[in-house]
C-alpha beads as a LAMMPS data file, in Angstrom:
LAMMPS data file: protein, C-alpha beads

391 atoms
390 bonds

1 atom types
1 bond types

-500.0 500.0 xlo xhi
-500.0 500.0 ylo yhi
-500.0 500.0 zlo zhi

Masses

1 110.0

Atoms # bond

1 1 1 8.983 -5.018 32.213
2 1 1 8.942 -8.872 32.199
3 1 1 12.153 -10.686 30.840
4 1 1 10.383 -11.408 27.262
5 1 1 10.740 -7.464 26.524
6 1 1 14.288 -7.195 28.336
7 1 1 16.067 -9.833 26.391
8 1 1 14.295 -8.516 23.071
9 1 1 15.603 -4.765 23.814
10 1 1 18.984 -5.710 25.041
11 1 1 18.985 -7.251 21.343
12 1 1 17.792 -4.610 19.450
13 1 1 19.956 -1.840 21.325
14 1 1 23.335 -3.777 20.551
15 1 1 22.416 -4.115 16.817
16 1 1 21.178 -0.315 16.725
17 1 1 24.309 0.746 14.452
18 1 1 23.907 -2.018 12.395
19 1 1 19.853 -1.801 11.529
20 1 1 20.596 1.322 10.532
21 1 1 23.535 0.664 8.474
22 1 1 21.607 -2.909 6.978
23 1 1 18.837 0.550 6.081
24 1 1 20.756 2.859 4.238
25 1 1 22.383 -0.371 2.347
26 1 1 19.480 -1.103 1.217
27 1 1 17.931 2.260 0.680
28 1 1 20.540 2.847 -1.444
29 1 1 19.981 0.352 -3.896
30 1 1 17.944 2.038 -6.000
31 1 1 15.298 0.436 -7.698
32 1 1 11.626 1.927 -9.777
33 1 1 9.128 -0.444 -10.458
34 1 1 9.769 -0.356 -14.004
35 1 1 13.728 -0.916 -13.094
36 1 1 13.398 -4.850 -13.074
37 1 1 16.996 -5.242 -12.480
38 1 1 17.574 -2.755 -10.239
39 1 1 14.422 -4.148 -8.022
40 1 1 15.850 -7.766 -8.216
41 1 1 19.223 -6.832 -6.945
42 1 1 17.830 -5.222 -3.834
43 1 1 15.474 -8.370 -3.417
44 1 1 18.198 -10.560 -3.303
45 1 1 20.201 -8.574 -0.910
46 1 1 17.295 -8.741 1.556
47 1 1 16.998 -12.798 0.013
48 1 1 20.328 -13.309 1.466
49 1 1 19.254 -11.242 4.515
50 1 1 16.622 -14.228 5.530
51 1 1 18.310 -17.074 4.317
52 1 1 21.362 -16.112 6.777
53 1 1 18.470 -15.943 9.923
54 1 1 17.783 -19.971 8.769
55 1 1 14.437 -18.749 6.214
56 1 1 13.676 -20.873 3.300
57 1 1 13.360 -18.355 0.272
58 1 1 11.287 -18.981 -3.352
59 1 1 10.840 -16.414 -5.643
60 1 1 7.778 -16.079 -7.486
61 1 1 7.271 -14.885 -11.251
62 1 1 5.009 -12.267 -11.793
63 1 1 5.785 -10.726 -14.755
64 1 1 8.516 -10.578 -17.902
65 1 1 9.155 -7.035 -16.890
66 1 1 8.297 -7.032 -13.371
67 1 1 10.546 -7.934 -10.320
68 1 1 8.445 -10.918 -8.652
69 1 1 7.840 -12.146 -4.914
70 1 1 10.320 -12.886 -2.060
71 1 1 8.497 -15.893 -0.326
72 1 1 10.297 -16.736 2.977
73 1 1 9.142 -19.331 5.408
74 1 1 11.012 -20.004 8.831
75 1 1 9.799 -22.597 10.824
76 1 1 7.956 -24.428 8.378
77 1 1 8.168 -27.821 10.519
78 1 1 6.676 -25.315 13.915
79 1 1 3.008 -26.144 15.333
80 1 1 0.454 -23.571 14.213
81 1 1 -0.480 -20.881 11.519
82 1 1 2.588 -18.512 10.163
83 1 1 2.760 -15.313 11.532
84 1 1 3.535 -12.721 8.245
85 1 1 5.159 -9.559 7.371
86 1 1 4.613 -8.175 4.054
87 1 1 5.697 -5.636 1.972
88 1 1 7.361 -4.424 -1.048
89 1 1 10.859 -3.321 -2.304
90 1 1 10.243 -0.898 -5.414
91 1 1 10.214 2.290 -4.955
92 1 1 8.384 5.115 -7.104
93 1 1 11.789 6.888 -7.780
94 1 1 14.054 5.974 -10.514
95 1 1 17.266 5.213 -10.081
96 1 1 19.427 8.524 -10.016
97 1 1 16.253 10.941 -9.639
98 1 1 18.186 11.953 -6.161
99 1 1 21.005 12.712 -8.616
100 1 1 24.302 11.322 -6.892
101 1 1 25.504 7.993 -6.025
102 1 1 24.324 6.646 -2.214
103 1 1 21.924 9.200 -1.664
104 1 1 20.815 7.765 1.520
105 1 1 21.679 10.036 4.492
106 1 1 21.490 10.891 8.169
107 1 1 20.663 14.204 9.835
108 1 1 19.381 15.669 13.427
109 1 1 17.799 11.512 14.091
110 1 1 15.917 11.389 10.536
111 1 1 16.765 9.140 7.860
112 1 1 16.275 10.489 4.106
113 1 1 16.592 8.627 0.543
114 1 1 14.585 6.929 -2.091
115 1 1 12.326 4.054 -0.696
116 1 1 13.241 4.672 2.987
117 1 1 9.470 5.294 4.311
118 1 1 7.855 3.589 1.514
119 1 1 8.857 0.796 2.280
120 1 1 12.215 -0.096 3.044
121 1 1 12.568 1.262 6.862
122 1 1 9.478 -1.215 7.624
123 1 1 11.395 -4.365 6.023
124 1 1 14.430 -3.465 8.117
125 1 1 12.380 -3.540 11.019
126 1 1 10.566 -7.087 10.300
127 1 1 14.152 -8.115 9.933
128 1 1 15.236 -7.519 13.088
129 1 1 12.369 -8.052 14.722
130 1 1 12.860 -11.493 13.476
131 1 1 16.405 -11.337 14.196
132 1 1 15.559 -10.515 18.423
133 1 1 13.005 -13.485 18.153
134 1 1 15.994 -16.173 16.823
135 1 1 18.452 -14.395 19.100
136 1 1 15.246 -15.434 22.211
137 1 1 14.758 -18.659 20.839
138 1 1 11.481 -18.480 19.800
139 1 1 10.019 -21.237 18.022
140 1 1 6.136 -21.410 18.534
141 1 1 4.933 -20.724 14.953
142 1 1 6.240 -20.082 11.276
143 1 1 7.186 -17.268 10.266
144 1 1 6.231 -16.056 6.824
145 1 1 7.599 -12.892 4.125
146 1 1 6.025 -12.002 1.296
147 1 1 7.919 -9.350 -0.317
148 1 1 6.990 -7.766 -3.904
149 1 1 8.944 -6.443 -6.472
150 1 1 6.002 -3.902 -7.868
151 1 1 3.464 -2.944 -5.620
152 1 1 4.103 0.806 -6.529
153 1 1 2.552 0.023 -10.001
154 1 1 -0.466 -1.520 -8.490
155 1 1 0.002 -4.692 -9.856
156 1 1 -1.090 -3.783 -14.002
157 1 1 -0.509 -6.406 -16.113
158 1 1 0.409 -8.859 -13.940
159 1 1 -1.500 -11.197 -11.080
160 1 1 0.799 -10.473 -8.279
161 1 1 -2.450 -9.348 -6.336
162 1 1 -4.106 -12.959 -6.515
163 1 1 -0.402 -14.301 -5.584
164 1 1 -0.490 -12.532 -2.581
165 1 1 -4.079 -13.700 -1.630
166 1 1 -3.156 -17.073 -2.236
167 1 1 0.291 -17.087 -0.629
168 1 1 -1.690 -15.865 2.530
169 1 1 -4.066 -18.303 3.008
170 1 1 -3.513 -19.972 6.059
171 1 1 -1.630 -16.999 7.946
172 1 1 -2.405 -16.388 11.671
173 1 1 -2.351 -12.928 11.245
174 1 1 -0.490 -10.020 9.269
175 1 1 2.093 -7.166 9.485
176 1 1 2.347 -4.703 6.642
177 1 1 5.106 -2.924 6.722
178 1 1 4.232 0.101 4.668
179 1 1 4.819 3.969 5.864
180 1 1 4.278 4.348 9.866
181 1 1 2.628 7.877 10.565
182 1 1 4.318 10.284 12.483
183 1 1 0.942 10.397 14.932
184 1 1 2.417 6.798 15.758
185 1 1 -1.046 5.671 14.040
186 1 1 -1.527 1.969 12.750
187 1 1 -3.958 1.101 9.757
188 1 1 -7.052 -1.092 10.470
189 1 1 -8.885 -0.188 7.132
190 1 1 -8.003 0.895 3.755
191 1 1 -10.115 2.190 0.499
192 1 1 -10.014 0.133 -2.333
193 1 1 -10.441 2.295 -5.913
194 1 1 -11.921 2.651 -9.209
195 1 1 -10.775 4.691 -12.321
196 1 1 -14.085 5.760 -14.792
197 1 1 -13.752 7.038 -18.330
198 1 1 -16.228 9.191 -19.800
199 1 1 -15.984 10.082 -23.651
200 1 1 -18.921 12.032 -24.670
201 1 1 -18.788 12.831 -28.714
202 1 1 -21.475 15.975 -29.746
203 1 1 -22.192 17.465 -32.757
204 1 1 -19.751 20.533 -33.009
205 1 1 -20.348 23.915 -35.002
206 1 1 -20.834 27.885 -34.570
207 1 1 -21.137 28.954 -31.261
208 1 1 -23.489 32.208 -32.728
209 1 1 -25.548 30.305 -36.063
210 1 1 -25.067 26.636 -34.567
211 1 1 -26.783 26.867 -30.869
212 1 1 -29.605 24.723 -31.828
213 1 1 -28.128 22.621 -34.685
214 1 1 -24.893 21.829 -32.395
215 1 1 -25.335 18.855 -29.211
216 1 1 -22.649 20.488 -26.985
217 1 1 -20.811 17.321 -25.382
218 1 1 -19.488 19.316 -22.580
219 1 1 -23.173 20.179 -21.412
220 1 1 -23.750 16.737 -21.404
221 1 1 -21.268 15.842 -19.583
222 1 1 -21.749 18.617 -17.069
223 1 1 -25.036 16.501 -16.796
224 1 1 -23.398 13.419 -16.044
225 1 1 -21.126 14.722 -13.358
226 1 1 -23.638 16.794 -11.011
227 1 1 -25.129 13.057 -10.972
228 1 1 -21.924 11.184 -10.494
229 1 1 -20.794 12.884 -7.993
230 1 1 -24.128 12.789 -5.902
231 1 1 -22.435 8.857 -5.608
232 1 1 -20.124 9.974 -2.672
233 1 1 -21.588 8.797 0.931
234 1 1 -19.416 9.791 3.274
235 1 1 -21.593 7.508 5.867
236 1 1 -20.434 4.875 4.034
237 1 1 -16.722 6.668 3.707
238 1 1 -17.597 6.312 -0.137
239 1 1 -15.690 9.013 -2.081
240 1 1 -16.009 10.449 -5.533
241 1 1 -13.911 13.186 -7.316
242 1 1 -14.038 14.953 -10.747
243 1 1 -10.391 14.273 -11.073
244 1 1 -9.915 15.730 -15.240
245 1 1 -12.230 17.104 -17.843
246 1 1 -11.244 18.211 -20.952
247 1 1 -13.149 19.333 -23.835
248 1 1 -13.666 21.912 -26.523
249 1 1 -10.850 23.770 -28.238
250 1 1 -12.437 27.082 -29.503
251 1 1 -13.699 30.170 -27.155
252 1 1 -16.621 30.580 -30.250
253 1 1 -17.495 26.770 -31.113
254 1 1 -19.669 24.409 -29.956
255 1 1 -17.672 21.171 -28.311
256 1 1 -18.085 18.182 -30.038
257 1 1 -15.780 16.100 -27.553
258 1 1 -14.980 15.963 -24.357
259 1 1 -13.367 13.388 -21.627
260 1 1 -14.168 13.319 -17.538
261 1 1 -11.964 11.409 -15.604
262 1 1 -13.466 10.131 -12.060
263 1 1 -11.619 9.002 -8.846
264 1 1 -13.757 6.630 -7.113
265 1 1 -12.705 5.185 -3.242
266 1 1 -14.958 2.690 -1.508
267 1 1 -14.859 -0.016 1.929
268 1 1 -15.919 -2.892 0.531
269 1 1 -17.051 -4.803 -2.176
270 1 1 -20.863 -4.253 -1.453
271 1 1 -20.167 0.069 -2.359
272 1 1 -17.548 -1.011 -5.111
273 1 1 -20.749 -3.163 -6.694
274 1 1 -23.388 -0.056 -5.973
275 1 1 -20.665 2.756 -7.534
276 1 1 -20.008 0.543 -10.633
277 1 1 -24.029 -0.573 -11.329
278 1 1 -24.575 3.243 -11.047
279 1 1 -22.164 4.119 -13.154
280 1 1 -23.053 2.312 -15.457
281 1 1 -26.774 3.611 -15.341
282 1 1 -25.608 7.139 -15.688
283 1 1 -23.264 7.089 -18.389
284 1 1 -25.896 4.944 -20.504
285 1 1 -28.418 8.190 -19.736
286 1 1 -28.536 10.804 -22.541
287 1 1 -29.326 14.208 -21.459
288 1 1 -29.462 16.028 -24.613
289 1 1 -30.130 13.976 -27.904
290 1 1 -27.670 13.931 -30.642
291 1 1 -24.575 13.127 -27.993
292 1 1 -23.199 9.610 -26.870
293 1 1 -21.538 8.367 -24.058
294 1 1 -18.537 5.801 -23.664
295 1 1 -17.530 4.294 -20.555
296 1 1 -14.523 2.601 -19.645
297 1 1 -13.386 2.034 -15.564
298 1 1 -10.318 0.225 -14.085
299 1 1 -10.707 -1.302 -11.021
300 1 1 -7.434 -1.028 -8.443
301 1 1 -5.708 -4.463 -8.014
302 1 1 -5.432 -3.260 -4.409
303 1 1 -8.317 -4.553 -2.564
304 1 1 -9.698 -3.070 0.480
305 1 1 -8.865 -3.526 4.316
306 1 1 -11.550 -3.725 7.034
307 1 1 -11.871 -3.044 10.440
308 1 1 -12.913 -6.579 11.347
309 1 1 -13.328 -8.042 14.969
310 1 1 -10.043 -9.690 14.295
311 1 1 -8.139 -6.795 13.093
312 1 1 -8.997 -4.770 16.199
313 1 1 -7.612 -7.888 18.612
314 1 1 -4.614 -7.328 16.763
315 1 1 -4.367 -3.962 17.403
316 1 1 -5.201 -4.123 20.658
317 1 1 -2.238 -7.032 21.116
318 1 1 0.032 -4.427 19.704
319 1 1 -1.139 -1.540 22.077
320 1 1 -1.113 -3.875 25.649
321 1 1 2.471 -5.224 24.357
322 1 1 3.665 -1.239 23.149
323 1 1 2.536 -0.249 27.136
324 1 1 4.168 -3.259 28.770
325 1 1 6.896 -2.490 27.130
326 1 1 7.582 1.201 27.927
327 1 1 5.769 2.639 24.611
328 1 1 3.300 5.158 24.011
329 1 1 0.186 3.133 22.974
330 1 1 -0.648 3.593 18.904
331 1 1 -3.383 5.362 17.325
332 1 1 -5.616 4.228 14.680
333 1 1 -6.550 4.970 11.569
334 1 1 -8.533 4.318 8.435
335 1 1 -7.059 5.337 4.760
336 1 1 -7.550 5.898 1.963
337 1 1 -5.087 4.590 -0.214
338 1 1 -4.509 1.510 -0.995
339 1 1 -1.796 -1.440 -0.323
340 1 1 -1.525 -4.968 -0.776
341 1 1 -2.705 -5.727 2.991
342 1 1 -6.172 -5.539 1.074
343 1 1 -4.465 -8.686 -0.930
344 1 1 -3.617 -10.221 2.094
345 1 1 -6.840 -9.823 4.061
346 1 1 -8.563 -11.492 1.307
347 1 1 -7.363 -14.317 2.185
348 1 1 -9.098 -14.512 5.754
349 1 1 -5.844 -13.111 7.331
350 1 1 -6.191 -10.406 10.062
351 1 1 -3.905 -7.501 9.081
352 1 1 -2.567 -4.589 10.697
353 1 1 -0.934 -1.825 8.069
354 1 1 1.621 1.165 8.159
355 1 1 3.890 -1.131 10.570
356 1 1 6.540 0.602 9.064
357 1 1 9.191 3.229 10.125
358 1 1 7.324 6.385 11.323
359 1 1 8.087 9.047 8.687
360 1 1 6.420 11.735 6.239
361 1 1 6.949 12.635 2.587
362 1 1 6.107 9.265 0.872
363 1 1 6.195 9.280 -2.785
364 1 1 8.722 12.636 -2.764
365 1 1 12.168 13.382 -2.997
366 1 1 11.878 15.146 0.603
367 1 1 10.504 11.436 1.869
368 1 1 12.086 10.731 5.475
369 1 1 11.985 8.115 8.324
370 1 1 12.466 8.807 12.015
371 1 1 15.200 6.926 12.902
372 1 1 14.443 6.307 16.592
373 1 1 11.622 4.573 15.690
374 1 1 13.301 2.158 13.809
375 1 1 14.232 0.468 16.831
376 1 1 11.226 0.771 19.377
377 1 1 8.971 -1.013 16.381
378 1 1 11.611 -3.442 15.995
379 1 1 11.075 -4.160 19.504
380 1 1 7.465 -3.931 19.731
381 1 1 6.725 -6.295 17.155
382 1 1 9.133 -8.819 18.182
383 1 1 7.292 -8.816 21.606
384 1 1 4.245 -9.059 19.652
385 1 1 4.863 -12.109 17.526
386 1 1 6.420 -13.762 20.789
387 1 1 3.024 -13.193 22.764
388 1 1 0.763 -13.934 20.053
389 1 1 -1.755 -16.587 21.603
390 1 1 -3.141 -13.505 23.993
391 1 1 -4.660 -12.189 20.672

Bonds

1 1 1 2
2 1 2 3
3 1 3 4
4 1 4 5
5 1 5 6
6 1 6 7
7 1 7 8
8 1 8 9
9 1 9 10
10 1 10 11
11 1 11 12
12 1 12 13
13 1 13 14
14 1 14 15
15 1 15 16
16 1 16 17
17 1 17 18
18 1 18 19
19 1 19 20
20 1 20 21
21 1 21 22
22 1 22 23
23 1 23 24
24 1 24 25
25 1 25 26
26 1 26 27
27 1 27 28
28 1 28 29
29 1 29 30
30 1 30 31
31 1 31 32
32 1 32 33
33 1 33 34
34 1 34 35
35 1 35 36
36 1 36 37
37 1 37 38
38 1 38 39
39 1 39 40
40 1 40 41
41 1 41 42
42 1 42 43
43 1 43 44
44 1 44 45
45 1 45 46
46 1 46 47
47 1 47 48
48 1 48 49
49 1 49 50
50 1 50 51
51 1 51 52
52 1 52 53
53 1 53 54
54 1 54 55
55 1 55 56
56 1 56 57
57 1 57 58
58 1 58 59
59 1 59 60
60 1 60 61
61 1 61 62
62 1 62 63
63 1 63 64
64 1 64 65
65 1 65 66
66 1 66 67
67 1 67 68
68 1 68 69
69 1 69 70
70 1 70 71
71 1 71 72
72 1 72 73
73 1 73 74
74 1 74 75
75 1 75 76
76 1 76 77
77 1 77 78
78 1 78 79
79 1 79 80
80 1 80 81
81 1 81 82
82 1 82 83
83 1 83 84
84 1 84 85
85 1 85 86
86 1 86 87
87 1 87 88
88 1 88 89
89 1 89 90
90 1 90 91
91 1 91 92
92 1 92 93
93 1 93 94
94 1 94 95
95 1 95 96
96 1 96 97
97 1 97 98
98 1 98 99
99 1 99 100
100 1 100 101
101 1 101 102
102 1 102 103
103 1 103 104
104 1 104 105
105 1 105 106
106 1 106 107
107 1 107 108
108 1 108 109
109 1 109 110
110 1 110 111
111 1 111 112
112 1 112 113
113 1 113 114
114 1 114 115
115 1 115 116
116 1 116 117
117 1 117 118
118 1 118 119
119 1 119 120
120 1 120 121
121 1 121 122
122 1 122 123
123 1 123 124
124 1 124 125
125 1 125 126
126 1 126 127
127 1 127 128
128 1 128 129
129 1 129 130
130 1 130 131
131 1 131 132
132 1 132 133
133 1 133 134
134 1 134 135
135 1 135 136
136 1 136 137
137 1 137 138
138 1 138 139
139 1 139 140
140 1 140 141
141 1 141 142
142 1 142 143
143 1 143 144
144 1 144 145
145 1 145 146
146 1 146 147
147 1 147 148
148 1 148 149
149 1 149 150
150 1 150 151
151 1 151 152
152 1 152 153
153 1 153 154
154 1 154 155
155 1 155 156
156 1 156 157
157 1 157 158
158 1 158 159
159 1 159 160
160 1 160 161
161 1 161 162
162 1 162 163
163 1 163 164
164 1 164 165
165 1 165 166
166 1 166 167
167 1 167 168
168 1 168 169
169 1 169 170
170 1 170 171
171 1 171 172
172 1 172 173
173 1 173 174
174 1 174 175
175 1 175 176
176 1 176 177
177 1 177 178
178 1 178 179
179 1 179 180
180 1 180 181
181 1 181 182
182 1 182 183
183 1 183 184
184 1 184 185
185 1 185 186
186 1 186 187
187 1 187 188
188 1 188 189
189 1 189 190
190 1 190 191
191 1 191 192
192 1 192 193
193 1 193 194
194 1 194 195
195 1 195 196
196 1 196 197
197 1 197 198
198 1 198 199
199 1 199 200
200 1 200 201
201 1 201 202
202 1 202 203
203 1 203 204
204 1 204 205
205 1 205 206
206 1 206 207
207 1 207 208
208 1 208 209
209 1 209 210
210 1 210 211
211 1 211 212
212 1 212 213
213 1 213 214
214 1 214 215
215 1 215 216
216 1 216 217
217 1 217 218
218 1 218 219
219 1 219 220
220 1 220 221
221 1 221 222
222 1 222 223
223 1 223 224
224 1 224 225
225 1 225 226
226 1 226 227
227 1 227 228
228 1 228 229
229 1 229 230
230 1 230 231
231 1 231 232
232 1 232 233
233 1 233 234
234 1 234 235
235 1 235 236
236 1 236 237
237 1 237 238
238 1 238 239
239 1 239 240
240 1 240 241
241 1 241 242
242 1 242 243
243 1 243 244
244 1 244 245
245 1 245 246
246 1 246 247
247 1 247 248
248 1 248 249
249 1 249 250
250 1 250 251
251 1 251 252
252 1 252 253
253 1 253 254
254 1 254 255
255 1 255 256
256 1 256 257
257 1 257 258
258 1 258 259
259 1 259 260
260 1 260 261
261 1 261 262
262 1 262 263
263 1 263 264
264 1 264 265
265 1 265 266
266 1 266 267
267 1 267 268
268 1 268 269
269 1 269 270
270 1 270 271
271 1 271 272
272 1 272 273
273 1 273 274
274 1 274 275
275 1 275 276
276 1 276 277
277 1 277 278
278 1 278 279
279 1 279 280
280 1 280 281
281 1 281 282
282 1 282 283
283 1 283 284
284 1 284 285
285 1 285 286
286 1 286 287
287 1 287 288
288 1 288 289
289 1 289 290
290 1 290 291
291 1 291 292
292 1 292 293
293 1 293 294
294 1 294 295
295 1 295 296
296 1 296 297
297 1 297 298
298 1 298 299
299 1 299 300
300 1 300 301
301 1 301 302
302 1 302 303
303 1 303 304
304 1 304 305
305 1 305 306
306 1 306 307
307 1 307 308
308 1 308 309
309 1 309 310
310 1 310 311
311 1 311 312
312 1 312 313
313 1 313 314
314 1 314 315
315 1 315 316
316 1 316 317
317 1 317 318
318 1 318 319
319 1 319 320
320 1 320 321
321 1 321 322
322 1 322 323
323 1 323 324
324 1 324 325
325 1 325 326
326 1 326 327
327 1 327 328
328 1 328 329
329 1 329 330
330 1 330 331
331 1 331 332
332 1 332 333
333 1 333 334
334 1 334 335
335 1 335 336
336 1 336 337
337 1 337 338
338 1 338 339
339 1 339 340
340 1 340 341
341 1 341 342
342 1 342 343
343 1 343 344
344 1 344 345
345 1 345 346
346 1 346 347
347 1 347 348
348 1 348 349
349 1 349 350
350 1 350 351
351 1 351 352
352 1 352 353
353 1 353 354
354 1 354 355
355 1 355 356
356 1 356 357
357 1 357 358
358 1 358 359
359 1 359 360
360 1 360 361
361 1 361 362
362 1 362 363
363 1 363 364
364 1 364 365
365 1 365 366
366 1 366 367
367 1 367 368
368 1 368 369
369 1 369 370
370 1 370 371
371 1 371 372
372 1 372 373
373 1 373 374
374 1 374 375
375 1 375 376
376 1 376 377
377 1 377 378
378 1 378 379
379 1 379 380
380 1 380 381
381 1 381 382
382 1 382 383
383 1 383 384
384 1 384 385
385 1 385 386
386 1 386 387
387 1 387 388
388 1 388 389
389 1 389 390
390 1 390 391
């Protein structure tokens, strides 16, 4: 192990008490995406976090009721593109849902409490990571956060997605910091999605004297789906699920109404395009005459990932510097949900995703990080950044 990875380690395994107390700190201050205030106090305890390692910090506004973006720049006078790490400080929990105060804990080397998979383990590790590099002396190019106050809400209402793009353009390249897998996996493509409506109105009436005088909007919207969901190519890793129906009311009347809910998740924007000008096409059809159809869709503010040619020599930076330095190499995988390294890969920004603290349970009360891996990822990504040019 070349002197690069020793002095980095030696680092990280003297501060090893106080990453993880900096996590649970911060874990612990609670904060839903709908909890403004709560959000904006644990942004500017992480704020204070980068302006003491010599970052220049900017916040910007999103939203009246949304927590905006943490910009940080260090090095903004260094040669070369800025090296990010992204991510986001809400969390899906409200404060108090773990019901007592500090419910961040410790126990047999995992780490539990609101937030500490998705995402706040993976900001403690840029930290440090950034923390190793200053404590090196590393100085070769910028180094850029972008850290949102609401990507749990996937940006509605607001335009924090296009303020990521365009905070991004320029990067070198891209660590999001969202939930590592327990397989020790990395993300090198995600799904972006789209929500459709269906409201089909009929003509109700008597199950028994109405048959043929009723237009049963259920049956024509049973229709509808066995097309729909003929959409999914699975070549294409295009997806599409029935997700709700409801309709009718009475065992012995005809439906007049009834509402189908579809979960759509696509690559890129060439399938998003061929989903939504099918869609379209369908829901325009009418099976049986007398019914009509009204769509309505939402389109994620996530955009999607790929596996680009850049992305991979990323990865495979990651995996050589993981081996050199004592580490397992990582997995890959693609996803299916979505996260705002879409947002940042739109702007022509290689990006690797689920950087974060290895853990399980996002999104749930029983949501955990492995704590040991707090530390190697530290480690390995500091290496990375500081090796960079062999990407």
């Amino acid at each position: 192990m070349e002197k690069l990875y020793q002095d980095i380690a030696a680092f990280i395994d003297s501060h090893r008490d106080e990453m993880l107390a900096k996590l649970m700190d911060l874990v612990n201050l609670e904060g839903h995406f709908e909890e403004k205030n709560n959000v904006e106090i644990a942004r500017t305890w992480f704020k204070k976090e980068l302006e003491a390692e010599g970052f220049s910090c900017r916040i910007r506004e999103v939203a009246e009721d949304r927590a905006g973006i943490l910009i940080g720049v260090l090095g903004q006078d260094r040669p070369g593109k800025a090296i990010m790490f992204s991510g986001h400080i809400d969390t899906v929990h409200y404060k108090g849902s773990f019901g007592k105060e500090n419910p961040c804990r410790v126990e047999d080397g995992m780490i539990y409490g609101p937030g500490v998979l998705d995402m706040k383990g993976g900001l403690i590790i840029a930290l440090y990571a950034v923390k190793a590099l200053n404590a090196i002396g590393y100085d070769a190019h910028p180094i850029k956060f972008l850290i949102d106050g609401e990507e749990e809400s996937d940006h509605v209402g607001n335009d924090c997605d296009a303020y990521m793009t365009e905070e991004s353009r320029g990067g070198l390249c891209a660590f999001n910091m969202e939930c590592g897998e327990l397989q020790n996996r990395l993300c090198t493509a995600r799904k972006s999605q789209y929500t459709f409506y269906l409201t089909i109105d009929g003509v109700g009436g008597h199950a028994g004297n109405d048959f043929l005088r009723g237009k049963n909007a259920i049956h024509e919207a049973t229709h509808k789906i066995e097309e729909i969901i003929r959409l999914t190519d699975l070549d294409k890793g295009t997806t599409v699920t029935t997700a709700v129906i409801k309709g009718g009311g009475h065992t012995a009347a005809i439906a007049d109404h009834c509402e189908v809910v579809f979960d759509v998740r696509v690559n890129c924007e060439e399938e998003a395009q061929r989903i939504l000008n099918r869609m379209i096409e369908i829901s325009s059809k009418t099976y049986i005459d007398g019914t009509t159809t009204k769509m309505d869709y939402y389109r994620a503010k996530l955009a999607p990932l790929q596996e680009t040619e850049d992305v991979l020599r990323l990865y495979n930076l990651l995996n050589k510097v993981a081996v050199e330095s004592g580490f397992e190499p990582f997995g890959k995988i693609h996803r299916g949900g979505a996260t705002d390294a879409g947002n940042i890969a739109a702007a022509g920004v290689p990006v690797i995703d689920a950087c974060g603290i290895r853990g399980d349970f996002a999104h749930n009360k029983k949501e955990y990080g492995v704590q040991e891996s707090l530390y190697d990822r530290a480690k390995i990504f500091a290496a990375a950044v500081a090796k960079i040019e062999e990407m």
